[in-house]
CHARMM-style PDB file with segment names, atoms N, HN, CA, C and O in Angstrom:
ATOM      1  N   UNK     1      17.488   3.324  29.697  1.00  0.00      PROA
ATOM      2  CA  UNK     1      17.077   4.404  28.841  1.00  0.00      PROA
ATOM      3  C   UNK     1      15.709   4.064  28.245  1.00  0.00      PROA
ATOM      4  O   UNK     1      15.635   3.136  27.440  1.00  0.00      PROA
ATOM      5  N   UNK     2      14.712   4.705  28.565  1.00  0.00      PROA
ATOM      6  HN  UNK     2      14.773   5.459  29.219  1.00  0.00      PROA
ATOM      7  CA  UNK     2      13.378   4.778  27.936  1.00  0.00      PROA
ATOM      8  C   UNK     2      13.529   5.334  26.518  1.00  0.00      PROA
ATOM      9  O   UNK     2      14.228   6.339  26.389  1.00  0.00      PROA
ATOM     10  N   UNK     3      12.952   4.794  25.441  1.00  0.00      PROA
ATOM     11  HN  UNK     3      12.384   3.978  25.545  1.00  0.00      PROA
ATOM     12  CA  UNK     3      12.643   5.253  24.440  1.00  0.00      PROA
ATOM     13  C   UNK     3      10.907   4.870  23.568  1.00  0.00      PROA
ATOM     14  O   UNK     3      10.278   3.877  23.201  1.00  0.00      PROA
ATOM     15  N   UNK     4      10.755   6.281  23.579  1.00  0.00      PROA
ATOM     16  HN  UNK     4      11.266   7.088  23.876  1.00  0.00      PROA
ATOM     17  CA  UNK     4       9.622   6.542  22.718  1.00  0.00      PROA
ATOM     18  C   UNK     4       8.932   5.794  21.296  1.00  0.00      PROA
ATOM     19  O   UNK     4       9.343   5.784  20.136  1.00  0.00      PROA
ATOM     20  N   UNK     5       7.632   5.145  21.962  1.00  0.00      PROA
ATOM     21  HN  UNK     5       7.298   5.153  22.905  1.00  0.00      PROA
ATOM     22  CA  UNK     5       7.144   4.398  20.501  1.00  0.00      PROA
ATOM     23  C   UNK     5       6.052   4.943  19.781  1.00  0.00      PROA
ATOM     24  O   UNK     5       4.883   4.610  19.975  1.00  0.00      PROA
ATOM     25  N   UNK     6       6.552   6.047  18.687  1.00  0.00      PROA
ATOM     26  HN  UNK     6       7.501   6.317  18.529  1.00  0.00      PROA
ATOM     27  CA  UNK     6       5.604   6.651  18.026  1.00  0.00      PROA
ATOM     28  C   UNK     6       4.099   5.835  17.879  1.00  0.00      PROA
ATOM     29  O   UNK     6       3.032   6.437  17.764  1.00  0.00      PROA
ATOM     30  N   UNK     7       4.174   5.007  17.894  1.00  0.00      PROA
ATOM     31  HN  UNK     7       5.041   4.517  17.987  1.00  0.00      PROA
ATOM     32  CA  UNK     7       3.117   3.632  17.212  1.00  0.00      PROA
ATOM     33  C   UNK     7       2.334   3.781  18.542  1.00  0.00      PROA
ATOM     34  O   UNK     7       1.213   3.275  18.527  1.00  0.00      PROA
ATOM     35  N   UNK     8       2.663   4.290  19.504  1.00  0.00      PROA
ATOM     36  HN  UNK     8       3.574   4.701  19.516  1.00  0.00      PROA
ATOM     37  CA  UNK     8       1.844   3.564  20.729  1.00  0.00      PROA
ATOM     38  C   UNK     8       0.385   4.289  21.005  1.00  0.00      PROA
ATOM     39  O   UNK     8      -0.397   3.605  21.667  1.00  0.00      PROA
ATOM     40  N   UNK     9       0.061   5.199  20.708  1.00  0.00      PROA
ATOM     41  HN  UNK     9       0.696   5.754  20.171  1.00  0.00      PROA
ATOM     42  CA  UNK     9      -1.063   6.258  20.463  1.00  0.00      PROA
ATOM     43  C   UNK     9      -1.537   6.064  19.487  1.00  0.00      PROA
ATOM     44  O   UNK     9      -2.345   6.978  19.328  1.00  0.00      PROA
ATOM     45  N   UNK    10      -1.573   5.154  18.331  1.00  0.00      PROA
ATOM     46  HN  UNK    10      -0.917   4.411  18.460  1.00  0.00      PROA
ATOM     47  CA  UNK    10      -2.399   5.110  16.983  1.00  0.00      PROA
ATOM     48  C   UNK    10      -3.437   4.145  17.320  1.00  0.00      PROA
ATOM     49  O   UNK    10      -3.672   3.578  18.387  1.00  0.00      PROA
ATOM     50  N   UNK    11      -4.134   4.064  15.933  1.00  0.00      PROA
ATOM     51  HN  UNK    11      -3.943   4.525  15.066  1.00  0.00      PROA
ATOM     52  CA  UNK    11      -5.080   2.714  16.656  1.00  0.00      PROA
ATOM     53  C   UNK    11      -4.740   1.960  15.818  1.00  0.00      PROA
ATOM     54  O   UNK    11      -3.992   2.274  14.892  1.00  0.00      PROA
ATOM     55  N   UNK    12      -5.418   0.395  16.065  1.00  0.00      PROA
ATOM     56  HN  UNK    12      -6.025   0.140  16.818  1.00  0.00      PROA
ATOM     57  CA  UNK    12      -4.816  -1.012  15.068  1.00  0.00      PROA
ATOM     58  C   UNK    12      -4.950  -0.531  14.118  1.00  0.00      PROA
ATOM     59  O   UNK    12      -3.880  -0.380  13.528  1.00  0.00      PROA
ATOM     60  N   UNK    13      -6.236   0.012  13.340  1.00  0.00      PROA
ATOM     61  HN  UNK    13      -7.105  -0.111  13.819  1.00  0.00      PROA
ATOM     62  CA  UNK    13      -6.362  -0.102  11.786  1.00  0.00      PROA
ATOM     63  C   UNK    13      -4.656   1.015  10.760  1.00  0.00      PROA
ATOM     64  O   UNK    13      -3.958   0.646   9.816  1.00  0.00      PROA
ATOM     65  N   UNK    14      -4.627   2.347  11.578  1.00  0.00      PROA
ATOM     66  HN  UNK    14      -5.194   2.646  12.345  1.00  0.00      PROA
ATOM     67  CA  UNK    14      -3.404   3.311  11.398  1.00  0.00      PROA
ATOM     68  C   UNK    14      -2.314   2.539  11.529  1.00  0.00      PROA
ATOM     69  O   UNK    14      -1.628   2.382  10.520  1.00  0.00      PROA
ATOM     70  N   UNK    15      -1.979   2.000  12.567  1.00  0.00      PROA
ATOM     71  HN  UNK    15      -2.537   2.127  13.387  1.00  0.00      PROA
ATOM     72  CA  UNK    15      -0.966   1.186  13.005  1.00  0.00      PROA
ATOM     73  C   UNK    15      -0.426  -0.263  11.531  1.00  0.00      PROA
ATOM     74  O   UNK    15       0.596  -0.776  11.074  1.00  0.00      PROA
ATOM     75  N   UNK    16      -1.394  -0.301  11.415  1.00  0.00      PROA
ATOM     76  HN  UNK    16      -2.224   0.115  11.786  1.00  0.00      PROA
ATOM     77  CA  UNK    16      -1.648  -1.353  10.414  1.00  0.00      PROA
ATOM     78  C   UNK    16      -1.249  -1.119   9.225  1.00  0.00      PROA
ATOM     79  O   UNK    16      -0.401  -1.712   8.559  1.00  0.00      PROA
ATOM     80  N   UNK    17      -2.121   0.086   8.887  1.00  0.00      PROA
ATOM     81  HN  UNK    17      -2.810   0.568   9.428  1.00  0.00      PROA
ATOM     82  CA  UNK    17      -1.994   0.699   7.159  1.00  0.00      PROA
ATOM     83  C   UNK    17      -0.172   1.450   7.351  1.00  0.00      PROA
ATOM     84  O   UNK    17       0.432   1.371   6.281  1.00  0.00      PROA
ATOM     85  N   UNK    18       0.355   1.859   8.072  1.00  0.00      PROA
ATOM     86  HN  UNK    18      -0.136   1.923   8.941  1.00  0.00      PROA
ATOM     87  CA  UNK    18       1.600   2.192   8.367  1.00  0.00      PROA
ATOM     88  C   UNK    18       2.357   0.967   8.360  1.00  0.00      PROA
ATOM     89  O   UNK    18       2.981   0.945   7.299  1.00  0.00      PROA
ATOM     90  N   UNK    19       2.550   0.142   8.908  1.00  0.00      PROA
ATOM     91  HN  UNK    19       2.043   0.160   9.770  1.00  0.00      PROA
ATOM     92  CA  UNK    19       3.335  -0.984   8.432  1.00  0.00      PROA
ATOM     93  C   UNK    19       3.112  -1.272   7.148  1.00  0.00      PROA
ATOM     94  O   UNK    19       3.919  -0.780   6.360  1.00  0.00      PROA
ATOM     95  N   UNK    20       2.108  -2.033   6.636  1.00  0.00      PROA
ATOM     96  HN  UNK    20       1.452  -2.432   7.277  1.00  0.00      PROA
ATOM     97  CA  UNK    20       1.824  -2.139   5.249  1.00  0.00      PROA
ATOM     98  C   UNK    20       2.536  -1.239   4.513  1.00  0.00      PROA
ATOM     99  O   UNK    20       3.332  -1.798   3.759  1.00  0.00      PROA
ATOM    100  N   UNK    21       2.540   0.221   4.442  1.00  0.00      PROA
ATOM    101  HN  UNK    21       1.893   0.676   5.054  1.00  0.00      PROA
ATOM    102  CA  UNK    21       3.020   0.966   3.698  1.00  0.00      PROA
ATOM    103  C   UNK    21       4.279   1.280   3.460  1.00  0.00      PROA
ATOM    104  O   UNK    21       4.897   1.353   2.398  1.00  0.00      PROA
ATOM    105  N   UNK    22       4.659   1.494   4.763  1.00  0.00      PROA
ATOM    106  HN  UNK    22       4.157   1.435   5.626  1.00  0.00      PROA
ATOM    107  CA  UNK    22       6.184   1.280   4.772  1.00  0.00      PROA
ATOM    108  C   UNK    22       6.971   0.216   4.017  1.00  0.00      PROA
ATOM    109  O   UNK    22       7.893   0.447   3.235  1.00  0.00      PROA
ATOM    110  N   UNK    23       6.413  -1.172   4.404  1.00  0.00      PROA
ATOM    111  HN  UNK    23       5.664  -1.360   5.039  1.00  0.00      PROA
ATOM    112  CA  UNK    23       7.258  -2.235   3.809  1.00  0.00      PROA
ATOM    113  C   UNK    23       6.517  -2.206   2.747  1.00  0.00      PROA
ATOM    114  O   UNK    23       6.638  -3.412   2.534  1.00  0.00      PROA
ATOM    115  N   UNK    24       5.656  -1.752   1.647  1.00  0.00      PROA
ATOM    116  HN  UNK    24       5.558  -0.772   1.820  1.00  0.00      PROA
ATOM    117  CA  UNK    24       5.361  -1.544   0.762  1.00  0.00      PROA
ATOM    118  C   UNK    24       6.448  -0.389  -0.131  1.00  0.00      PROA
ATOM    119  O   UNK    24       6.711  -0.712  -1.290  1.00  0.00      PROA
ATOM    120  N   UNK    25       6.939   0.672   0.307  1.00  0.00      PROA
ATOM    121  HN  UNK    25       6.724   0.934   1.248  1.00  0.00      PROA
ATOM    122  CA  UNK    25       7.576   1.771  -0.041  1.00  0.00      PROA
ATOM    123  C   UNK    25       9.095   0.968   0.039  1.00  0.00      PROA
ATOM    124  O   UNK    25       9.861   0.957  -0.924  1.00  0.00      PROA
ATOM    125  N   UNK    26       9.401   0.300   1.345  1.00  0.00      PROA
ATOM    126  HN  UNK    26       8.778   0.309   2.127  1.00  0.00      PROA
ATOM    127  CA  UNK    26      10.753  -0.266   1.140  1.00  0.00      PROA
ATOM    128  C   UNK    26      11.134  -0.980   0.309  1.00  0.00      PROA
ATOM    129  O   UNK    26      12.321  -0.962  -0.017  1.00  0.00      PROA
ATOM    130  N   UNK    27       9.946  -2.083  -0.461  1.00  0.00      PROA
ATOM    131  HN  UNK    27       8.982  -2.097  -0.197  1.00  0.00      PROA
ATOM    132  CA  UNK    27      10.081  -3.156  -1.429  1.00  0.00      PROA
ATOM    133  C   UNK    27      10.537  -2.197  -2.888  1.00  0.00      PROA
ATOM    134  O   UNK    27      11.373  -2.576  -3.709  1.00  0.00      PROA
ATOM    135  N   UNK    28       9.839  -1.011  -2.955  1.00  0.00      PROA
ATOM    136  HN  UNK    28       9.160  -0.703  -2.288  1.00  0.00      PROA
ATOM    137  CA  UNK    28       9.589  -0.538  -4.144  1.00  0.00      PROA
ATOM    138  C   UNK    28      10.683   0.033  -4.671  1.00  0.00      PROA
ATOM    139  O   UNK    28      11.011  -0.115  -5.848  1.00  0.00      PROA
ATOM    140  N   UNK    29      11.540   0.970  -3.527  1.00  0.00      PROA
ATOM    141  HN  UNK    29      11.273   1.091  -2.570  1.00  0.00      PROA
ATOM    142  CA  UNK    29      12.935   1.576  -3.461  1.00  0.00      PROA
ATOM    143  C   UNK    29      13.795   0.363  -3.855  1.00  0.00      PROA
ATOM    144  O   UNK    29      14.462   0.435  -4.887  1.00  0.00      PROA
ATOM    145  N   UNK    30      13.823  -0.778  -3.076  1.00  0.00      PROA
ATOM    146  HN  UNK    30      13.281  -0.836  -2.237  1.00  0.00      PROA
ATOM    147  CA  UNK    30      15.325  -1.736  -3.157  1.00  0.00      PROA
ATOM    148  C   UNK    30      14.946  -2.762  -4.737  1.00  0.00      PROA
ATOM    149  O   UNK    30      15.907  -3.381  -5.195  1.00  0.00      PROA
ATOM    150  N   UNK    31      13.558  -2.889  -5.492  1.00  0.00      PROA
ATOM    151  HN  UNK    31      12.778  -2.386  -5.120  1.00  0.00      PROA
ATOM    152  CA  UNK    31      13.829  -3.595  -5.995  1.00  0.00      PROA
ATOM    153  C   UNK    31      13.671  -2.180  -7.271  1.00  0.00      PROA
ATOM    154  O   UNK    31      13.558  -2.439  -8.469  1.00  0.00      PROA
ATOM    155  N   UNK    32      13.683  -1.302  -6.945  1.00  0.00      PROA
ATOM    156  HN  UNK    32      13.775  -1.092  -5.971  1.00  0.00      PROA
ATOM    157  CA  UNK    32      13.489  -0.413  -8.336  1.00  0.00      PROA
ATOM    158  C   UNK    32      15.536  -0.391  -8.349  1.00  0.00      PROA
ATOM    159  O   UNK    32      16.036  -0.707  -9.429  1.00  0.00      PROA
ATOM    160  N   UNK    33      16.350  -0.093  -7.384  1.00  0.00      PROA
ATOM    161  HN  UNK    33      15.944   0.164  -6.507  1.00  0.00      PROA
ATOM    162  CA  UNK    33      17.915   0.064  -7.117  1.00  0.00      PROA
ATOM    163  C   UNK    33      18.601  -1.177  -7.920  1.00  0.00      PROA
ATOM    164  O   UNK    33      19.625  -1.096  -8.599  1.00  0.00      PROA
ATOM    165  N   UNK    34      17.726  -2.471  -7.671  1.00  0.00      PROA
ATOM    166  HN  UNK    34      16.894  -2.536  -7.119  1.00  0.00      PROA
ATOM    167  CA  UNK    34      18.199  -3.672  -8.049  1.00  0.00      PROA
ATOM    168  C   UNK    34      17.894  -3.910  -9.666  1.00  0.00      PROA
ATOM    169  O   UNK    34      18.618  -4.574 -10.408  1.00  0.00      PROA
ATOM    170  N   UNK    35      16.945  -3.383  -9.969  1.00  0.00      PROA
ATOM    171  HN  UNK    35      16.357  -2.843  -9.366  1.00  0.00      PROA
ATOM    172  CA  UNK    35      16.520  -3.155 -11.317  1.00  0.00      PROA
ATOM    173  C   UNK    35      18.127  -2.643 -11.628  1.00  0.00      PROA
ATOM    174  O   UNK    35      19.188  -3.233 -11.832  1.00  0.00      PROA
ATOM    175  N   UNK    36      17.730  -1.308 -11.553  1.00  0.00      PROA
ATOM    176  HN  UNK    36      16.869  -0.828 -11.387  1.00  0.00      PROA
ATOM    177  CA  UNK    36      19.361  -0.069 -12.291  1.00  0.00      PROA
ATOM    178  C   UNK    36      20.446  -0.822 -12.029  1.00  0.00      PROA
ATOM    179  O   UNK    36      21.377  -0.694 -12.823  1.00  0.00      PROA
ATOM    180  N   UNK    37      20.611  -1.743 -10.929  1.00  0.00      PROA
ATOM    181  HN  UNK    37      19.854  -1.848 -10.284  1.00  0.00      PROA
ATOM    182  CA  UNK    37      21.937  -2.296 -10.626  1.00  0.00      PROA
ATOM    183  C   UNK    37      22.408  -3.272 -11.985  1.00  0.00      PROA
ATOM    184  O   UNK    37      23.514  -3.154 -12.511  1.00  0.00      PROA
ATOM    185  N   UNK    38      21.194  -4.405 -12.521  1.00  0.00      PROA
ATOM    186  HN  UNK    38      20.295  -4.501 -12.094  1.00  0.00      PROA
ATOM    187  CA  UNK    38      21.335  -4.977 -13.196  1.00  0.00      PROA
ATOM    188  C   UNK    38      21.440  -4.213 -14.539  1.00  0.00      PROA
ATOM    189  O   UNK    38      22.175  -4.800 -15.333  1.00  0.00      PROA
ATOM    190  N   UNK    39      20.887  -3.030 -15.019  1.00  0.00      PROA
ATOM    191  HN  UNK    39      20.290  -2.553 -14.374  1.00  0.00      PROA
ATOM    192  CA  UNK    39      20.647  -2.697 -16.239  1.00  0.00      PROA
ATOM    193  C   UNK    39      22.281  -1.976 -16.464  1.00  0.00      PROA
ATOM    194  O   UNK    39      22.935  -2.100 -17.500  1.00  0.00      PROA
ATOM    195  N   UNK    40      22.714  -1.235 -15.264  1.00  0.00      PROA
ATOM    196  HN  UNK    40      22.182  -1.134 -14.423  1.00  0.00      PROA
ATOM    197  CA  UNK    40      24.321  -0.576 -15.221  1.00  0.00      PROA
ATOM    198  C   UNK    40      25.247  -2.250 -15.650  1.00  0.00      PROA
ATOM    199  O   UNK    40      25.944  -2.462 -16.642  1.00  0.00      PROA
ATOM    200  N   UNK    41      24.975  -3.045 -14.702  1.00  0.00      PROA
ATOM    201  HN  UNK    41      24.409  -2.873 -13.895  1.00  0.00      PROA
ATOM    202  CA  UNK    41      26.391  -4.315 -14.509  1.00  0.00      PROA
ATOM    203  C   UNK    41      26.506  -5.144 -15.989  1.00  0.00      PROA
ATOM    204  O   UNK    41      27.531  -5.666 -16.428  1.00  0.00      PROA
ATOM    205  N   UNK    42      25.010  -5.117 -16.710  1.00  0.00      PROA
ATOM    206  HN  UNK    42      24.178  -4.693 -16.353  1.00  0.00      PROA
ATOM    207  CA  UNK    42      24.821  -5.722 -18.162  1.00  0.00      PROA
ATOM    208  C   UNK    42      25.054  -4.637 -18.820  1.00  0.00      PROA
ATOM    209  O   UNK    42      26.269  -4.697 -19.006  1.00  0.00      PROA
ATOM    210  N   UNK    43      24.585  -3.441 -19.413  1.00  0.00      PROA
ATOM    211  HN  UNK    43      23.597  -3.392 -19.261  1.00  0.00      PROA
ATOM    212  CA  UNK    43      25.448  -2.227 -20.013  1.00  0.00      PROA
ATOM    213  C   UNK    43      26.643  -2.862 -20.009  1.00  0.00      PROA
ATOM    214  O   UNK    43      26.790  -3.641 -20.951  1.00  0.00      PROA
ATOM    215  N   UNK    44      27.678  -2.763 -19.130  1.00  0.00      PROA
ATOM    216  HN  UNK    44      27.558  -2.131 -18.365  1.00  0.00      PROA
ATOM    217  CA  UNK    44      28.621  -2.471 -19.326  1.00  0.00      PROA
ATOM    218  C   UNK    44      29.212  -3.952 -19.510  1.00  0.00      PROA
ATOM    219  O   UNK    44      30.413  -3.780 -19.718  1.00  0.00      PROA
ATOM    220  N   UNK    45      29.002  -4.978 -19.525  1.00  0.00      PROA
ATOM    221  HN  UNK    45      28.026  -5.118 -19.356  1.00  0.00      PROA
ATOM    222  CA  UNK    45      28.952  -6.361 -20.351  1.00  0.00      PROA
ATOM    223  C   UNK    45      28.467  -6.191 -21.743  1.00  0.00      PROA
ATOM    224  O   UNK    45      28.957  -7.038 -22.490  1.00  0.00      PROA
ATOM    225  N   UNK    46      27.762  -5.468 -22.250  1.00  0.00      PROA
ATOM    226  HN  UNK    46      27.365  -4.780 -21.643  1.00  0.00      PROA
ATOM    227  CA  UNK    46      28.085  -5.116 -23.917  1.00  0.00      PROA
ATOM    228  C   UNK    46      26.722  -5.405 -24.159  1.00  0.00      PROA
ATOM    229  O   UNK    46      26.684  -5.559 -25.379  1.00  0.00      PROA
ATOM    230  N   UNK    47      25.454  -5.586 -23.663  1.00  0.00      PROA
ATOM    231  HN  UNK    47      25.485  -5.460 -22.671  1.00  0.00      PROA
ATOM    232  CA  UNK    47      24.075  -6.054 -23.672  1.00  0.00      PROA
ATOM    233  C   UNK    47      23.468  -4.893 -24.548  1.00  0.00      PROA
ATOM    234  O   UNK    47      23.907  -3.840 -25.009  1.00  0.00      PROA
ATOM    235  N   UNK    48      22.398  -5.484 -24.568  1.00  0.00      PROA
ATOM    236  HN  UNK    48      22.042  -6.340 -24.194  1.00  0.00      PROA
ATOM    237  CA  UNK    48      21.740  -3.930 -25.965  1.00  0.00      PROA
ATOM    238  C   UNK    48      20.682  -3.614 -24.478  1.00  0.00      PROA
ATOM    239  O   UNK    48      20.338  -4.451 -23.643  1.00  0.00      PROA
ATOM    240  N   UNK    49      20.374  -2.274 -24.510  1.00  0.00      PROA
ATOM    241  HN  UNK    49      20.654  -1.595 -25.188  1.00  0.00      PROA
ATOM    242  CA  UNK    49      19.496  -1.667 -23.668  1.00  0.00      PROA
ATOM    243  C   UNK    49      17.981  -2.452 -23.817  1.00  0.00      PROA
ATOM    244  O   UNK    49      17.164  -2.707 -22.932  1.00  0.00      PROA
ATOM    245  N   UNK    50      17.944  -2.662 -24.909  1.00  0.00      PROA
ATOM    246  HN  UNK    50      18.607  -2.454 -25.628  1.00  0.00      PROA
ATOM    247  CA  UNK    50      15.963  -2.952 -25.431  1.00  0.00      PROA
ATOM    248  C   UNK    50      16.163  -4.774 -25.014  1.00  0.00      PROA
ATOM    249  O   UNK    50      15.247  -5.347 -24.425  1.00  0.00      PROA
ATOM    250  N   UNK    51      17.103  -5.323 -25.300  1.00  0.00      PROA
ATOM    251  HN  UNK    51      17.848  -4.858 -25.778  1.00  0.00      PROA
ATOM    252  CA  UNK    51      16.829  -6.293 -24.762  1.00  0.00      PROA
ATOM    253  C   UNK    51      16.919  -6.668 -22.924  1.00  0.00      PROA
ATOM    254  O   UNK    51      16.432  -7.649 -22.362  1.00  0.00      PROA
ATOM    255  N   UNK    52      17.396  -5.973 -22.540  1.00  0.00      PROA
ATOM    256  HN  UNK    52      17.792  -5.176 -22.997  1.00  0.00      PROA
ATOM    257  CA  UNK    52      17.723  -5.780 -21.202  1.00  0.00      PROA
ATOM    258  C   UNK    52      16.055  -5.429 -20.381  1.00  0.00      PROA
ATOM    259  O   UNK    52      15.488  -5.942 -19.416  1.00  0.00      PROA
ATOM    260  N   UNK    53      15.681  -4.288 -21.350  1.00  0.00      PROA
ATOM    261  HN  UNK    53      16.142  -3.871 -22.134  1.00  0.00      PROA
ATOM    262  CA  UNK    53      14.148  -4.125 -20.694  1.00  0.00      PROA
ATOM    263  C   UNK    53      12.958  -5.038 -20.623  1.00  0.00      PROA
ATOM    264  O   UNK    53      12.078  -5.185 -19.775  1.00  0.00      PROA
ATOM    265  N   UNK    54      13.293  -5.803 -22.182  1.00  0.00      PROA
ATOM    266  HN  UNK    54      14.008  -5.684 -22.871  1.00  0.00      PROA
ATOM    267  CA  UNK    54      12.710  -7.109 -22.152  1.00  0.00      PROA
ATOM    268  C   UNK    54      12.927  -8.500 -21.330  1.00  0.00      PROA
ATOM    269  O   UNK    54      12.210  -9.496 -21.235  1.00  0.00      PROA
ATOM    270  N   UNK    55      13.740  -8.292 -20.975  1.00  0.00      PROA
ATOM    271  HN  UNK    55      14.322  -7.483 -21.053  1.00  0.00      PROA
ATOM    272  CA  UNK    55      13.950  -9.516 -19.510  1.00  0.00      PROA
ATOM    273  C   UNK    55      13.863  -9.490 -18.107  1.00  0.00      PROA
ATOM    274  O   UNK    55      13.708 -10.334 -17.225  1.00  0.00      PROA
ATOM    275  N   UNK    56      14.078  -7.684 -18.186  1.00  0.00      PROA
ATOM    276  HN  UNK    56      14.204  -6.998 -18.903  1.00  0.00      PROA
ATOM    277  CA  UNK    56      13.659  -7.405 -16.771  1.00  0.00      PROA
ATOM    278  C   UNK    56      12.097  -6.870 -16.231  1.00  0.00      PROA
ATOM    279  O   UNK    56      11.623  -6.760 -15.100  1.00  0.00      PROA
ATOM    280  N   UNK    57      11.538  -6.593 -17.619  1.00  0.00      PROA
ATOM    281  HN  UNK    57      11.923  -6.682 -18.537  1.00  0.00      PROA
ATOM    282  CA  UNK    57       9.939  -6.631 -17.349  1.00  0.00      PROA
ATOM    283  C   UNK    57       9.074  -7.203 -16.570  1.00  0.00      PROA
ATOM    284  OT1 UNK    57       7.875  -6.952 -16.688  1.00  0.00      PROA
TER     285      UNK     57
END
């Protein structure tokens, strides 16, 4: 089965700034999730909100 590589028609520099960005956008999603994960799992351990922002700053 042949499958299609969008990437293969761009040039290095496009090709380039597209990776970069992507794993730029992926970092931003999983560690913004991991943020809320921690601020929900301490909430509900009895933590004060303002100090919570102060450690995860």
């Amino acid at each position: 089965m042949h499958i299609n590589n969008p990437f293969k028609n761009l040039s290095e520099d496009v090709r380039q700034y597209s990776i970069i960005t992507g794993n730029y956008w992926a970092f931003t999603l999983t560690d913004g999730a991991r943020r809320e994960n921690s601020i929900v799992l301490s909430d509900s351990w009895g933590y004060e909100k303002v100090f919570l922002f102060q450690v995860l700053k």
